[in-house]
C-alpha positions in Angstrom: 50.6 11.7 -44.4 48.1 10.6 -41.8 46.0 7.5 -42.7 42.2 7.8 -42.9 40.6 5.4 -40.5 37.7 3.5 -42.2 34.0 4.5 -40.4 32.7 1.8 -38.2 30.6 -0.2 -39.7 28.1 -1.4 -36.8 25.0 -4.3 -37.4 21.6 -3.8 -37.4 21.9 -5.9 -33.6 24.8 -3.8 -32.5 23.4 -0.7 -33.7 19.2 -1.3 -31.9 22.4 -2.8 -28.6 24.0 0.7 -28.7 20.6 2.9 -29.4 19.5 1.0 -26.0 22.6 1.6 -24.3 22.0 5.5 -24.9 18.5 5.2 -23.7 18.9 3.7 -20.7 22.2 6.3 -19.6 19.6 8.9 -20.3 16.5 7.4 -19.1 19.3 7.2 -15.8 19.9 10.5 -16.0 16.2 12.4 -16.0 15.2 9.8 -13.9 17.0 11.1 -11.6 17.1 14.8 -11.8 13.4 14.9 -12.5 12.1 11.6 -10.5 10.1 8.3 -11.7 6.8 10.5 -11.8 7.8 13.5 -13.6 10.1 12.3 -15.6 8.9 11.7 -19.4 9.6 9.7 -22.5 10.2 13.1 -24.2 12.9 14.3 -21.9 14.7 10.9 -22.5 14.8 11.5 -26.0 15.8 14.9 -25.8 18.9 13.9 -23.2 19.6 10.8 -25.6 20.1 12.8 -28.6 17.6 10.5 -30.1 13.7 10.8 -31.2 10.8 9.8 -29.1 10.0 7.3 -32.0 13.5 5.3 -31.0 12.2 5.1 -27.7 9.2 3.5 -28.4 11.1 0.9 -31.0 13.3 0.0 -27.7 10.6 0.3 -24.8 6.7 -0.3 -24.7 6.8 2.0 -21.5 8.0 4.4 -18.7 7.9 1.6 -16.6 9.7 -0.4 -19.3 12.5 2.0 -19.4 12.2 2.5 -15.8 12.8 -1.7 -15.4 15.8 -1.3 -18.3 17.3 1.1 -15.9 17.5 -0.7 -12.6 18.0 -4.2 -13.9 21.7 -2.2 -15.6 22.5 -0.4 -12.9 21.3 -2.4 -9.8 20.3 -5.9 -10.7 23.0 -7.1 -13.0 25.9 -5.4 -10.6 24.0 -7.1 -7.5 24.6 -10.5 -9.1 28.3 -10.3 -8.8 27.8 -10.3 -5.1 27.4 -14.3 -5.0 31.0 -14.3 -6.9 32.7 -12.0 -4.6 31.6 -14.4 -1.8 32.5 -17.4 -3.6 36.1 -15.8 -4.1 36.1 -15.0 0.2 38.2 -17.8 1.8 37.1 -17.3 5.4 34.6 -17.9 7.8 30.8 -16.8 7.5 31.6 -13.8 9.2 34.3 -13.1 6.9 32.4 -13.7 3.8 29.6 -12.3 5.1 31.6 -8.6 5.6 32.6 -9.2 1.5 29.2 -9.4 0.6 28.4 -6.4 2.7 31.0 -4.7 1.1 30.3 -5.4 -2.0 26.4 -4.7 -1.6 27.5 -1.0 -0.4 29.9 -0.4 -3.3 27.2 -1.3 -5.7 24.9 1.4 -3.8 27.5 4.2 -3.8 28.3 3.9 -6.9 25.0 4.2 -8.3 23.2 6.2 -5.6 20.8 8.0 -7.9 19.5 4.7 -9.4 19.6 3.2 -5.7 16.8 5.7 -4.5 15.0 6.0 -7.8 14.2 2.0 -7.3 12.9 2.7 -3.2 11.2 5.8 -5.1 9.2 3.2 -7.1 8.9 0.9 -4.4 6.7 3.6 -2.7 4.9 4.6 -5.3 3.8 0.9 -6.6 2.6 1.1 -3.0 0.8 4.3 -3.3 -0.6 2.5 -6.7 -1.5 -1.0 -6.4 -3.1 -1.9 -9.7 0.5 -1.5 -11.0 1.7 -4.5 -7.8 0.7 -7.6 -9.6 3.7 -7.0 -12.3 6.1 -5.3 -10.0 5.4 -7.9 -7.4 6.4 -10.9 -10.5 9.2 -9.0 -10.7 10.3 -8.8 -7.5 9.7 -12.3 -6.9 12.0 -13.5 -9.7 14.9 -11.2 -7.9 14.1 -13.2 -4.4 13.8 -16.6 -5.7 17.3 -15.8 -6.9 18.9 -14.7 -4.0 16.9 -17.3 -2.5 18.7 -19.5 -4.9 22.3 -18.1 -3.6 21.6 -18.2 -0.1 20.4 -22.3 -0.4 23.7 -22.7 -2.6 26.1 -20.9 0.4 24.2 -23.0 2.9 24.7 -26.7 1.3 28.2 -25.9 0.7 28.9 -24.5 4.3 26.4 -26.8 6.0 25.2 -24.8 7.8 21.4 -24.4 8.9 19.2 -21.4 8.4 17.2 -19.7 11.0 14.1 -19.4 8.0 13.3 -20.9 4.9 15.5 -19.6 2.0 12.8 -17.6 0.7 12.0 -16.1 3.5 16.1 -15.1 4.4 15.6 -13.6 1.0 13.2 -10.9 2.3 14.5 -10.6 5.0 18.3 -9.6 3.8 16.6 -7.2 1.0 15.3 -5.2 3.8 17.7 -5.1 5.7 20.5 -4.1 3.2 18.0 -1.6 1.5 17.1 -0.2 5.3 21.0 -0.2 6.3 21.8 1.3 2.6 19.4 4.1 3.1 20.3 5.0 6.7 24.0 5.2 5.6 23.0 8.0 2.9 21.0 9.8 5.0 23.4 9.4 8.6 26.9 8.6 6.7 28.6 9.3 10.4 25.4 7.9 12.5 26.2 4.2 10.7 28.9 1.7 11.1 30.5 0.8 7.9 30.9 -2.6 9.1 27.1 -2.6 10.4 25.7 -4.7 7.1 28.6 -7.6 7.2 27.7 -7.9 10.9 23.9 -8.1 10.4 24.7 -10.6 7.4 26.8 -12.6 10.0 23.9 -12.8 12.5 21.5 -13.9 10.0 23.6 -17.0 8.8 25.2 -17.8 12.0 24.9 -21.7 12.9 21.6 -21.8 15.5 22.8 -22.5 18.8 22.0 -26.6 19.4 22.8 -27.4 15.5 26.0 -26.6 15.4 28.7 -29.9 14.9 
């Protein structure tokens, strides 16, 4: 005679944890089929299972949700970048070419979500009484990577061709730019294109080096 498993018994905590868990695969989900724009609070509940009233307990806003969504997908996966470089025994070069690769997995695995976030990027643009929050946003994400890119250079000691907050920028671009050419042009771009740009970028200036 088979045993009957006791039901789950969840937390209040792990219960709201798992309620947002749902939202934010759906919110993923119509995000992407319908874009940031047409997409609505409604259709999220509907793909969740869940009622529009659980939405609102879990996110003020769309561009709550919309936040919930990237930060999951993109930001928190981005952050393991600085570990997979810390784990690279090798020259710049070489660690650079990790962190490339690991950039690029993070964008093919979640290549919906990647365009959805240059989707917003433009239409923040296209709508700038919504910059001065996105921009706080954004500027938290830099000062991080600014934070990683000082930490890389004090241990290799190695000098920077710009201020650390200013290399921030500058990689962002240039991994979002490289990112989105690849999807377009898969065959047009070099798959080790990014690690070589990364190389250039934190290569010793020539006169400092020693």
């Amino acid at each position: 005679m088979t045993q009957q498993q006791t039901p789950e018994r969840l937390t209040r905590e792990e219960k709201k944890a798992r309620t947002r868990a749902q939202l934010i695969d759906a919110a993923a989900t119509v995000f992407a089929r319908r874009g940031y724009v047409a997409a609505s609070l409604d259709e999220v509940a509907e793909e969740a299972g869940l009622t529009k009233g659980a939405v609102y307990s879990n996110f003020d806003s769309k561009e709550e949700l919309f936040e919930a969504v990237i930060e999951d997908r993109l930001d928190e996966p981005m952050k393991d970048i600085a570990a997979v470089i810390d784990s690279s025994i090798g020259t710049t070069e070489e660690q650079a070419m990790a962190g490339a690769r690991a950039f690029v997995g993070v964008v093919e695995r979640e290549r919906d979500v990647f365009l959805l976030a240059l989707e917003m990027n433009i239409h923040v643009a296209r709508h700038p009484e919504l910059g001065s929050a996105f921009a706080a946003r954004r500027r938290e994400q830099l000062a991080e990577v600014a934070g990683i890119i000082t930490e890389h250079a004090n241990q290799s000691k190695e000098a920077l061709p710009l201020p650390a907050d200013q290399m921030a920028i500058a990689v962002e671009a240039l991994s979002q730019g490289i990112a989105l050419h690849a999807l377009v042009d898969p065959d047009g771009v070099p798959d080790d294109l990014l690690g070589r740009v990364y190389a250039l970028l934190f290569q010793v200036p020539r006169g400092e080096e020693g």
